[in-house]
C-alpha positions as CSV (number, residue, x, y, z in Angstrom):
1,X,58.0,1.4,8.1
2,X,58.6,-2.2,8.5
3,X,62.3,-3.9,9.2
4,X,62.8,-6.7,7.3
5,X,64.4,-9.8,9.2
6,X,65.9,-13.0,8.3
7,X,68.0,-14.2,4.8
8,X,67.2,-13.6,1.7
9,X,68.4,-15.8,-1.2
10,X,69.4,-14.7,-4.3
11,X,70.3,-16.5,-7.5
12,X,73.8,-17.8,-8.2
13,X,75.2,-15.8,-10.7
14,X,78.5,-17.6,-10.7
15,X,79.9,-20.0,-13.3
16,X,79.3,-23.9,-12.4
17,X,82.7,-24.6,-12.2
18,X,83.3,-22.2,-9.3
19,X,81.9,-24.5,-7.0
20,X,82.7,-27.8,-8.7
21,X,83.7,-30.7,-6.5
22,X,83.9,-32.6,-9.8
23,X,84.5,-32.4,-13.5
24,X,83.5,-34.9,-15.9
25,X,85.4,-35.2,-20.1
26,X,83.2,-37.8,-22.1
27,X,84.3,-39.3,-25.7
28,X,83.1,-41.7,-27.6
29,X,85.2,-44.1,-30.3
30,X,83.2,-43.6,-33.2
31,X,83.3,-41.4,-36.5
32,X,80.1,-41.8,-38.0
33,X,79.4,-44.9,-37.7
34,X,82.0,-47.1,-37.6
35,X,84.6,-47.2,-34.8
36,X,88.3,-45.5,-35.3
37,X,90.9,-48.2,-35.4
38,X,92.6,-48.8,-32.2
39,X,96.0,-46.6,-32.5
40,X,94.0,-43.7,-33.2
41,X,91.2,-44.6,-29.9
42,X,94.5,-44.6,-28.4
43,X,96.2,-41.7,-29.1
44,X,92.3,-39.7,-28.8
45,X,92.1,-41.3,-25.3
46,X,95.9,-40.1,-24.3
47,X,95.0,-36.6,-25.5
48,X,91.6,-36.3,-23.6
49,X,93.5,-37.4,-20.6
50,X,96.4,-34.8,-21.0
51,X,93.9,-32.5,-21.5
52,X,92.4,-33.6,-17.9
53,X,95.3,-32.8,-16.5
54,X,95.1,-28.8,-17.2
55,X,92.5,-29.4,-14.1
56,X,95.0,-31.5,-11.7
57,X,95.9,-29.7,-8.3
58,X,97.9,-31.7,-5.5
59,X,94.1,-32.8,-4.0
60,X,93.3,-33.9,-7.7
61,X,92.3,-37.5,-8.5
62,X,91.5,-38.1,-12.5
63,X,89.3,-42.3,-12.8
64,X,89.4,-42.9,-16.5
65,X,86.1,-44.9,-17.2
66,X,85.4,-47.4,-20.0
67,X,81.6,-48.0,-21.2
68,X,80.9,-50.1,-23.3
69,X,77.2,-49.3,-23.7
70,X,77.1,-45.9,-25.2
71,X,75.2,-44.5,-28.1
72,X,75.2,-41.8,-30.4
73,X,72.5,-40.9,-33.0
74,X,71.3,-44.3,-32.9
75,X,74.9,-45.9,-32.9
76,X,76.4,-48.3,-30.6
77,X,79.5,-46.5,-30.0
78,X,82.4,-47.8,-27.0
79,X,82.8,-44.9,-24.6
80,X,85.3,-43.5,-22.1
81,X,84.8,-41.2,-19.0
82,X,87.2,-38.9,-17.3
83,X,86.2,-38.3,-13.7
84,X,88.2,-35.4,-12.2
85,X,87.6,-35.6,-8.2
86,X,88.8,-32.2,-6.8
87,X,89.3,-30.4,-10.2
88,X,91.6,-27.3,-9.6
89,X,89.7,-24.9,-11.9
90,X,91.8,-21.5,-10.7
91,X,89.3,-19.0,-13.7
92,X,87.1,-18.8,-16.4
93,X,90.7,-18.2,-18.6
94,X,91.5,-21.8,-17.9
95,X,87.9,-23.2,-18.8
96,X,87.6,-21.5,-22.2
97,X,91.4,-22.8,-22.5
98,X,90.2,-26.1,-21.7
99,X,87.1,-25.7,-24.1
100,X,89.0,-24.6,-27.4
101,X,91.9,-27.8,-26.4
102,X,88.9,-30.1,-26.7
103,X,87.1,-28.4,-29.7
104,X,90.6,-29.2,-31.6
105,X,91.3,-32.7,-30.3
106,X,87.7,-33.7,-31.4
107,X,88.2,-32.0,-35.0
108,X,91.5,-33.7,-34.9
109,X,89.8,-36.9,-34.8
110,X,87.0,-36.2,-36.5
111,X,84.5,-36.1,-33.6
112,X,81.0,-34.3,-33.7
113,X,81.2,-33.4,-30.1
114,X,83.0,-34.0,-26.4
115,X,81.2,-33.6,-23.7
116,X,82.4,-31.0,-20.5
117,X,81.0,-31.1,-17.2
118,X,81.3,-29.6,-14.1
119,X,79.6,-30.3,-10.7
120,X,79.2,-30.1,-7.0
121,X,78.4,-34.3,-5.3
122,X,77.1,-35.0,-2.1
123,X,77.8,-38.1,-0.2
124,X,75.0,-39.5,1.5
C-alpha cells in the first residue's frame, strides 16, 4: 500500500468575509427613476456610513466614493461607494446584523437593493 506525500487542497468552506481584507456598501440616489431630493441623499448617505461603522476596528479606514456614472435598469443614477480597508468583521452574528440594518435603510428610502461586499486585495 502506497503513502501518499505532499498537500492536498481542499475547498474553502468558510464565509467570504473571514478572510476579507476589504468590504465594499454601494448605493445609488435614485427611486425609480428620478433622483431623491438632496436632504434625503443626505440623510441615506449618513446612514449607509453609520452603518459602515458596525465594521470599524482601530486598523479600520472607511473612503466614501462618489460616482457619478452609475446605472440602474437602464437609469443614469449618481452613486456612492463605501470602501472599508481593514474591516473588523469579529462573526457571522455581526454580518447578518449588518445585512438586516441595510435591508431597512434601503426600505426606508425606498431603494430596490444595496449592494454588500466582502474581499481579500493584493498589491502588486
Amino acid at each position: 500500500m502506497g503513502t501518499l506525500t505532499g498537500r492536498t487542497e481542499t475547498p474553502s468552506l468558510s464565509q467570504p468575509w473571514m478572510d476579507a481584507n476589504f468590504a465594499q456598501i454601494s448605493i445609488g440616489r435614485n427611486v425609480g427613476d428620478k433622483p431623491m431630493d438632496s436632504f434625503d441623499w443626505s440623510l441615506f448617505r449618513n446612514s449607509v456610513r453609520g452603518i459602515a461603522e458596525l465594521f470599524k476596528g482601530s486598523r479600520t479606514m472607511i473612503i466614501e466614493v462618489d460616482g457619478q456614472g452609475g446605472e440602474w435598469l437602464g437609469v443614469p443614477e449618481e452613486t456612492r461607494v463605501f470602501m472599508i480597508v481593514n474591516p473588523l468583521v469579529r462573526s457571522q452574528e455581526l454580518v447578518d446584523h449588518v445585512k438586516e440594518c441595510l435591508r431597512s435603510i434601503a426600505d426606508e428610502f425606498q431603494q430596490d437593493a444595496i449592494a454588500l461586499v466582502f474581499g481579500t486585495s493584493t498589491l502588486v
